[in-house]
One Martini backbone bead per residue (centre of mass of N, CA, C, O) as a GRO file, in nm:
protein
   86
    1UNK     BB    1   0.098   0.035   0.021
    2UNK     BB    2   0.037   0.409  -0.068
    3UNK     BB    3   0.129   0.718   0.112
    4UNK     BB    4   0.023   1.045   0.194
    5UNK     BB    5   0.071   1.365   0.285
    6UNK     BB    6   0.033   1.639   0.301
    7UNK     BB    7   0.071   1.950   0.137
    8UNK     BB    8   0.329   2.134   0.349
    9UNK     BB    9   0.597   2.198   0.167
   10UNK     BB   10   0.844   2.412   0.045
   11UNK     BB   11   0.919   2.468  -0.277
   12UNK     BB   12   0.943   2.733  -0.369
   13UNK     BB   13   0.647   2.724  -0.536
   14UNK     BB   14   0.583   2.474  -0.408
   15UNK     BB   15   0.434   2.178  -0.292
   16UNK     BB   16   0.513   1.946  -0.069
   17UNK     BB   17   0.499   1.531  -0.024
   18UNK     BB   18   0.499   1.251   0.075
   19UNK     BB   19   0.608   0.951  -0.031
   20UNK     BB   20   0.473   0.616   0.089
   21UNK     BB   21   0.571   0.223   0.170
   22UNK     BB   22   0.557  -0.089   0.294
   23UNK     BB   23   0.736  -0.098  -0.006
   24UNK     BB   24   0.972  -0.014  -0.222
   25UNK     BB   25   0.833  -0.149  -0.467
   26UNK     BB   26   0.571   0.018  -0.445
   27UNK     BB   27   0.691   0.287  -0.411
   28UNK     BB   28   0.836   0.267  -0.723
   29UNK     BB   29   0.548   0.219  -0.885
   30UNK     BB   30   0.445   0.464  -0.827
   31UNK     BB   31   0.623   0.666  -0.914
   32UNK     BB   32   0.651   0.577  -1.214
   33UNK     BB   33   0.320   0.654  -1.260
   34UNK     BB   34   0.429   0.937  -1.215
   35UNK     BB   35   0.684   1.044  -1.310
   36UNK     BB   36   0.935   0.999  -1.145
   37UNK     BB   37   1.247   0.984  -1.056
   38UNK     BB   38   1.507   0.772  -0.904
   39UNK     BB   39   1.640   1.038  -0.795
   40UNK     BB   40   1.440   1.117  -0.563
   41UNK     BB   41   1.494   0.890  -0.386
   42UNK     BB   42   1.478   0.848  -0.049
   43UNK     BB   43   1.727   0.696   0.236
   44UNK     BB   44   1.812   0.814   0.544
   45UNK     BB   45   1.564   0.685   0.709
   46UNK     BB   46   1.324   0.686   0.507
   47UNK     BB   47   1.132   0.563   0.265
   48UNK     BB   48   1.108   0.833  -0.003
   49UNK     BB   49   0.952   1.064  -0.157
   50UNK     BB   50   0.931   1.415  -0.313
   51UNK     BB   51   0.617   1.574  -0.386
   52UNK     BB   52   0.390   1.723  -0.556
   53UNK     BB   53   0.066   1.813  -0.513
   54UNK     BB   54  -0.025   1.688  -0.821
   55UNK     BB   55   0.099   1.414  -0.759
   56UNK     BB   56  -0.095   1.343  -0.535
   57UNK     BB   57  -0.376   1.392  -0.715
   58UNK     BB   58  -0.279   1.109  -0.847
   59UNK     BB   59  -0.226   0.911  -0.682
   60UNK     BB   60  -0.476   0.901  -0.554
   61UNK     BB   61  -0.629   0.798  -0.790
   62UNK     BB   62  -0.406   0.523  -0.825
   63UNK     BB   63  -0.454   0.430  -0.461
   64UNK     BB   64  -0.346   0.613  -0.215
   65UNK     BB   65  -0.329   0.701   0.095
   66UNK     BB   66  -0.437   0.918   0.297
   67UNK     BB   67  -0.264   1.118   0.570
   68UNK     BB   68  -0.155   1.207   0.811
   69UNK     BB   69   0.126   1.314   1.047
   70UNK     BB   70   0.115   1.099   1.228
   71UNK     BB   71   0.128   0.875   1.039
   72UNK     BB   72   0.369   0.916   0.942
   73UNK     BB   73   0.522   0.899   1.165
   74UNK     BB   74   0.483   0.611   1.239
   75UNK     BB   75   0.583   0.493   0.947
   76UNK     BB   76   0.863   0.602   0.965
   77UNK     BB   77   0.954   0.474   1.208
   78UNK     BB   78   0.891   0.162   1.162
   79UNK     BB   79   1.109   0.159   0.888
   80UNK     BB   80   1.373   0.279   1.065
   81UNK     BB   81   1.315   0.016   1.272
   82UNK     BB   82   1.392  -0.200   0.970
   83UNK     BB   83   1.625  -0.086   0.915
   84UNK     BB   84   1.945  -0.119   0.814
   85UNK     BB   85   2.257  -0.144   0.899
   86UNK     BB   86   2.566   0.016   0.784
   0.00000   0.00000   0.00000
């Protein structure tokens, strides 16, 4: 399952908001699908991409679910503790 969190991140002119999922594959199946690049994925704390608002409401149109702030936070500290120790 793939999830957005609201988009309230400033990023120049844009807004952008996390997008993150239960695994990598599917993370990144989003993303294709989204026509993200590859290069935008971030995986320093926990995996996830930062997406633009217009990106995020193609996301949920197919199949993302939105989340709270909240609920980001739980699913990204449960991925940073199960992350791989380098």
């Amino acid at each position: 399952m793939t999830y957005v969190d609201a988009a309230v991140w400033p990023y120049g002119r844009m807004m952008m908001c996390h997008l993150l999922a239960d695994t990598v594959e599917e993370l990144h199946a989003m993303a294709d699908h989204l026509g993200v690049s590859r290069r935008w994925f971030q995986n320093d704390r926990y995996p996830h991409y930062d997406i633009c608002k217009a990106k995020r409401a193609i996301a949920v149109q197919l199949g993302a679910t939105e989340i709270s702030r909240r609920e980001f936070v739980f699913l990204a500290l449960a991925q940073s503790k199960n992350k791989p120790q380098s």
